[in-house]
VOVEXDREN-303114 format. One record per residue: residue in one letter; residue number from 0; x negated, y, z negated of N, C-alpha, C in turn. Coordinates in steps of 0.02 Angstrom, whole numbers. Example, Ala and Ser with C-alpha at 12.3 -4.5 7.8 and 13.67 -1.06 7.14 Angstrom:
# VOVEXDREN-303114
+------+------+--------+--------+--------+--------+--------+--------+--------+--------+--------+
! pase ! fivo !   n.xx !   n.yy !   n.zz !  ca.xx !  ca.yy !  ca.zz !   c.xx !   c.yy !   c.zz !
+------+------+--------+--------+--------+--------+--------+--------+--------+--------+--------+
!    A !    0 !   -660 !   -284 !   -390 !   -615 !   -225 !   -390 !   -660 !   -165 !   -390 !
!    S !    1 !   -642 !   -112 !   -354 !   -684 !    -53 !   -357 !   -645 !      2 !   -394 !
+------+------+--------+--------+--------+--------+--------+--------+--------+--------+--------+
END
This chain:
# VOVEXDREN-303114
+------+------+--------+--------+--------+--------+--------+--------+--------+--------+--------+
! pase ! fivo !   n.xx !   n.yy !   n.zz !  ca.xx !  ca.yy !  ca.zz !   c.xx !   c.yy !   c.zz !
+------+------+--------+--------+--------+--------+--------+--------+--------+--------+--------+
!    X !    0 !   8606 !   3609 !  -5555 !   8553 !   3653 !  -5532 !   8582 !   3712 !  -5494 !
!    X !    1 !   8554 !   3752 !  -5522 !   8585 !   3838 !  -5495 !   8522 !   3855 !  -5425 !
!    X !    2 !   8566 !   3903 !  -5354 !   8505 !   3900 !  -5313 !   8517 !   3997 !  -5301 !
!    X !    3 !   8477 !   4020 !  -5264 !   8504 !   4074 !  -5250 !   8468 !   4099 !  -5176 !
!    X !    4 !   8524 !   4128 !  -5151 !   8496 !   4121 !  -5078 !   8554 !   4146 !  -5028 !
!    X !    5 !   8512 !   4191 !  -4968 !   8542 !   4252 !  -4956 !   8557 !   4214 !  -4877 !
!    X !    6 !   8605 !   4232 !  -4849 !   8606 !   4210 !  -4762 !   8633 !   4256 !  -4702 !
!    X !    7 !   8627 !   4237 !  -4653 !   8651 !   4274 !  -4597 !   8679 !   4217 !  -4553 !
!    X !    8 !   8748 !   4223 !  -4540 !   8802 !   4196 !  -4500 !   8808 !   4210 !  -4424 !
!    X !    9 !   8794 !   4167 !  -4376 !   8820 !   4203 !  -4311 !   8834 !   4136 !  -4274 !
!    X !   10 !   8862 !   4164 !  -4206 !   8889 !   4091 !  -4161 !   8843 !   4061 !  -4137 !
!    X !   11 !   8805 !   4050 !  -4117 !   8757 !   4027 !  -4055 !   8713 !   3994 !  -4092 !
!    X !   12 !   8677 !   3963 !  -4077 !   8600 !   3931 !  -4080 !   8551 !   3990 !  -4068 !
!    X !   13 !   8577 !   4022 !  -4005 !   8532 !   4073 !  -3969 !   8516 !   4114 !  -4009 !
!    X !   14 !   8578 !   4144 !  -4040 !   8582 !   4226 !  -4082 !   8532 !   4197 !  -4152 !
!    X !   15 !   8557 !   4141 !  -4170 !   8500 !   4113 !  -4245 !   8427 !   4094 !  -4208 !
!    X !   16 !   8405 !   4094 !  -4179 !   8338 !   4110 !  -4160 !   8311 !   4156 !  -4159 !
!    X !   17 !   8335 !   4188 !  -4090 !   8323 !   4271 !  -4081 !   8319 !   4298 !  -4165 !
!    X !   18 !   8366 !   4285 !  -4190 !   8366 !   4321 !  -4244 !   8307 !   4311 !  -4318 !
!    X !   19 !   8290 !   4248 !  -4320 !   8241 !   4236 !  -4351 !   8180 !   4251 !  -4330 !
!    X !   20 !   8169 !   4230 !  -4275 !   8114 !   4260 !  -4243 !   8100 !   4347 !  -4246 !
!    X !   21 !   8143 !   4389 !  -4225 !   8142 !   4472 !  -4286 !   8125 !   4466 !  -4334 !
!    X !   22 !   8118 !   4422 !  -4397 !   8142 !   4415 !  -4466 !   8053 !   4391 !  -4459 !
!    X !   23 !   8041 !   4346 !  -4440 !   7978 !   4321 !  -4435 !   7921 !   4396 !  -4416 !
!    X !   24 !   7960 !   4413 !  -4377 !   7887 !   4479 !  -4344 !   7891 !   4544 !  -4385 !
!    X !   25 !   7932 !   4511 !  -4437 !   7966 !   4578 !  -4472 !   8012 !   4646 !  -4499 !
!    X !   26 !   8065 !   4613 !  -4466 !   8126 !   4653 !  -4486 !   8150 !   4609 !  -4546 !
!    X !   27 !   8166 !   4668 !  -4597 !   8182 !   4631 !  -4655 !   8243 !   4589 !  -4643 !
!    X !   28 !   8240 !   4540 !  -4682 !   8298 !   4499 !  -4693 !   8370 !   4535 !  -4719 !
!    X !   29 !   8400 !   4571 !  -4748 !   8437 !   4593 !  -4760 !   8460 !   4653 !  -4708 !
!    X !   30 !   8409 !   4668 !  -4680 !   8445 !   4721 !  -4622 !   8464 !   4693 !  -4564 !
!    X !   31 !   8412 !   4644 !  -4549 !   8472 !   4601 !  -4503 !   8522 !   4552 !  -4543 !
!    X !   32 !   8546 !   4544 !  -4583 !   8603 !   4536 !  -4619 !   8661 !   4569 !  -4583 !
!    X !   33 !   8645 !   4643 !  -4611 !   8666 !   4700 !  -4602 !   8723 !   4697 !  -4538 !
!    X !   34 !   8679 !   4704 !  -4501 !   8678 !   4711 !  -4433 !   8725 !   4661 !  -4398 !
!    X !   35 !   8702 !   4603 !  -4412 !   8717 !   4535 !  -4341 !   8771 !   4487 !  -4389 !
!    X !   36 !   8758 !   4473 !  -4476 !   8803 !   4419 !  -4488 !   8877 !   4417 !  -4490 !
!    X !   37 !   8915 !   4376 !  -4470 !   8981 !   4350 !  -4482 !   9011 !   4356 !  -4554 !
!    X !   38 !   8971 !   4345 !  -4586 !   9010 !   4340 !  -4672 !   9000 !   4395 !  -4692 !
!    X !   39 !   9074 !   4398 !  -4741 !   9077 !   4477 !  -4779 !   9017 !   4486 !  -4811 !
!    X !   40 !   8960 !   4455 !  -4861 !   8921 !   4438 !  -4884 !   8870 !   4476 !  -4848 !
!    X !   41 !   8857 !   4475 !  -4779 !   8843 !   4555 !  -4759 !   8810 !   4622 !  -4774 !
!    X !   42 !   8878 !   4633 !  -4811 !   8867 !   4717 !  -4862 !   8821 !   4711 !  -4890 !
!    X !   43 !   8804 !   4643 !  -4938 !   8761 !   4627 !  -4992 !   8694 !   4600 !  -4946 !
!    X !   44 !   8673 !   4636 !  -4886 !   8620 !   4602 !  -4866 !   8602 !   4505 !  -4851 !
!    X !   45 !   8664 !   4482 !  -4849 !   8698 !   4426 !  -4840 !   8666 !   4392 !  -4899 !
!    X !   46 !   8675 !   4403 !  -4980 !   8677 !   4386 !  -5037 !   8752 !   4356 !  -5045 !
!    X !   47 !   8720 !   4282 !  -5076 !   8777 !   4219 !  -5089 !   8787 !   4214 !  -5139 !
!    X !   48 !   8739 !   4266 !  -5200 !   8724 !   4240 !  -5281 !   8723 !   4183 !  -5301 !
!    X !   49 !   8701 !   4203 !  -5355 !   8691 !   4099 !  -5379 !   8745 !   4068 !  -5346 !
!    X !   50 !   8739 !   4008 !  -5362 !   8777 !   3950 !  -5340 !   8763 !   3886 !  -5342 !
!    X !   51 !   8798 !   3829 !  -5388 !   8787 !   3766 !  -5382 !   8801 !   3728 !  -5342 !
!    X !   52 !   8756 !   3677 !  -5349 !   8746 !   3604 !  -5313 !   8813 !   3574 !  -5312 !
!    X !   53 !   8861 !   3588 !  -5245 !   8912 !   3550 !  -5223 !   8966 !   3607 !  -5209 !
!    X !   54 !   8946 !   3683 !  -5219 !   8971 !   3726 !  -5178 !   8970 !   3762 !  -5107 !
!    X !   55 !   8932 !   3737 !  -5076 !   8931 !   3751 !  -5028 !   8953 !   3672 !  -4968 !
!    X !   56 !   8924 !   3690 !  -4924 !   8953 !   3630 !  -4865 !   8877 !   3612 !  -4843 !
!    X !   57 !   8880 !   3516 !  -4860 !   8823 !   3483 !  -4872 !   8780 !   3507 !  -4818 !
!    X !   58 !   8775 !   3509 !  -4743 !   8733 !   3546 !  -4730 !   8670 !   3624 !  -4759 !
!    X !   59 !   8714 !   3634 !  -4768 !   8687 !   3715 !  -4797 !   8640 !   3717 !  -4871 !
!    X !   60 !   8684 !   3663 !  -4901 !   8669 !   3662 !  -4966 !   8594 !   3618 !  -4972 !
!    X !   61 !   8592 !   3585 !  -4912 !   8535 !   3546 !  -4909 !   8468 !   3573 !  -4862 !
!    X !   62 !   8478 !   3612 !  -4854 !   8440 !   3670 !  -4814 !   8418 !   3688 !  -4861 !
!    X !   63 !   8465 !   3733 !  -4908 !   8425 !   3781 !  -4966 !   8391 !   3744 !  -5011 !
!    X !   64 !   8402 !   3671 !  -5033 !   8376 !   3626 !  -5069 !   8321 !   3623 !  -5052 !
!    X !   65 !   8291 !   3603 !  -4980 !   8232 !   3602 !  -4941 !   8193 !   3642 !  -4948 !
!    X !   66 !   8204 !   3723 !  -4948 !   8149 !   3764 !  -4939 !   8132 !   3789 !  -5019 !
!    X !   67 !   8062 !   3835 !  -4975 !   8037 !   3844 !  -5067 !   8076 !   3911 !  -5084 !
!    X !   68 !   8073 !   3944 !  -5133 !   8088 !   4002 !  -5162 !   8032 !   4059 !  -5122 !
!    X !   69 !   8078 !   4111 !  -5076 !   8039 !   4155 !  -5022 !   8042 !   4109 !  -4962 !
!    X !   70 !   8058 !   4050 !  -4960 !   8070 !   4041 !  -4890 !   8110 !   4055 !  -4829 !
!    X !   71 !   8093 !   4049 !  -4769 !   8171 !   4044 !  -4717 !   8179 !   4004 !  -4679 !
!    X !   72 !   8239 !   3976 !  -4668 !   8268 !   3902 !  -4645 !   8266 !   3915 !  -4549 !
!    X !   73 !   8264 !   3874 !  -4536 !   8260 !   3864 !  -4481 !   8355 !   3870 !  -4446 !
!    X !   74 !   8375 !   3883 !  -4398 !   8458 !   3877 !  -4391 !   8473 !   3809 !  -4416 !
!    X !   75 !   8537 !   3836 !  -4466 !   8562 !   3770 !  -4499 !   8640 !   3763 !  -4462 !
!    X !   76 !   8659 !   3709 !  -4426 !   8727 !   3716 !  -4415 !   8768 !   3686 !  -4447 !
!    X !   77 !   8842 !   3721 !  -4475 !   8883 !   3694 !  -4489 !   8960 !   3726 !  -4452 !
!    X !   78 !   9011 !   3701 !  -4485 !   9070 !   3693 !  -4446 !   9090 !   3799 !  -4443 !
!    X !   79 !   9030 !   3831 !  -4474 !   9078 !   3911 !  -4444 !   9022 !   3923 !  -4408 !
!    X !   80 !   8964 !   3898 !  -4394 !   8917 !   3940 !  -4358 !   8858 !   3895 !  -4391 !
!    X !   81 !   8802 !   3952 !  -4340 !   8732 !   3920 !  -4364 !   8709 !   4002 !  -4403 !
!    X !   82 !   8659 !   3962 !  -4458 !   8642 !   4010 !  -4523 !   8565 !   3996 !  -4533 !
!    X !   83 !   8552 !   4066 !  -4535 !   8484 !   4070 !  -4566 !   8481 !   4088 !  -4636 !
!    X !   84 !   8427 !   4045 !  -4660 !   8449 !   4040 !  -4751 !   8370 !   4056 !  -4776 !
!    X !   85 !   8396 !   4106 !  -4834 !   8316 !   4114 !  -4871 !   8333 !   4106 !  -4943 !
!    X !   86 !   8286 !   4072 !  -4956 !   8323 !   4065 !  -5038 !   8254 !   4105 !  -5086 !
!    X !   87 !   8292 !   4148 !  -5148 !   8276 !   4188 !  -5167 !   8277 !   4154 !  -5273 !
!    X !   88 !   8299 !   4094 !  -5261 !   8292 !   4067 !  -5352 !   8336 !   4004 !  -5335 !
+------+------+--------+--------+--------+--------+--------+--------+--------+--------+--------+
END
């Protein structure tokens, strides 16, 4: 199963709140990408492109599994940071 789904990387718990919470009141998702994430992925509005089931790190991958297509994840932590995840297919 192929997923597709865009994220934003940062250290804190704090900063992945704050930051969803923007995202929630309406700053697009990709501009805070832009802006705040850790991963090169970034540039691309923090676009991961497709990607199968067992590429990513089981946390994450089970996040995006969870939500629907247009959704956004709540902070997911794993071993580089906590990530906000929207999956887009």
């Amino acid at each position: 199963m192929s997923f597709g789904a865009k994220h934003i990387l940062v250290k804190t718990l704090g900063e992945a709140v704050n930051l969803r919470q923007m995202i929630v009141d309406g700053t697009p998702f990709e501009s805070a990408a832009i802006q705040s994430s850790l991963c090169p992925s970034k540039q691309n509005g923090g676009d991961l492109v497709m990607f199968n089931r067992g590429q990513m790190v089981p946390p994450f991958e089970q996040a995006v599994e969870s939500l629907e297509v247009g959704g956004l994840s709540q902070p997911v932590q794993t071993q580089f940071g906590y990530h906000l995840i929207k999956r887009y297919a």
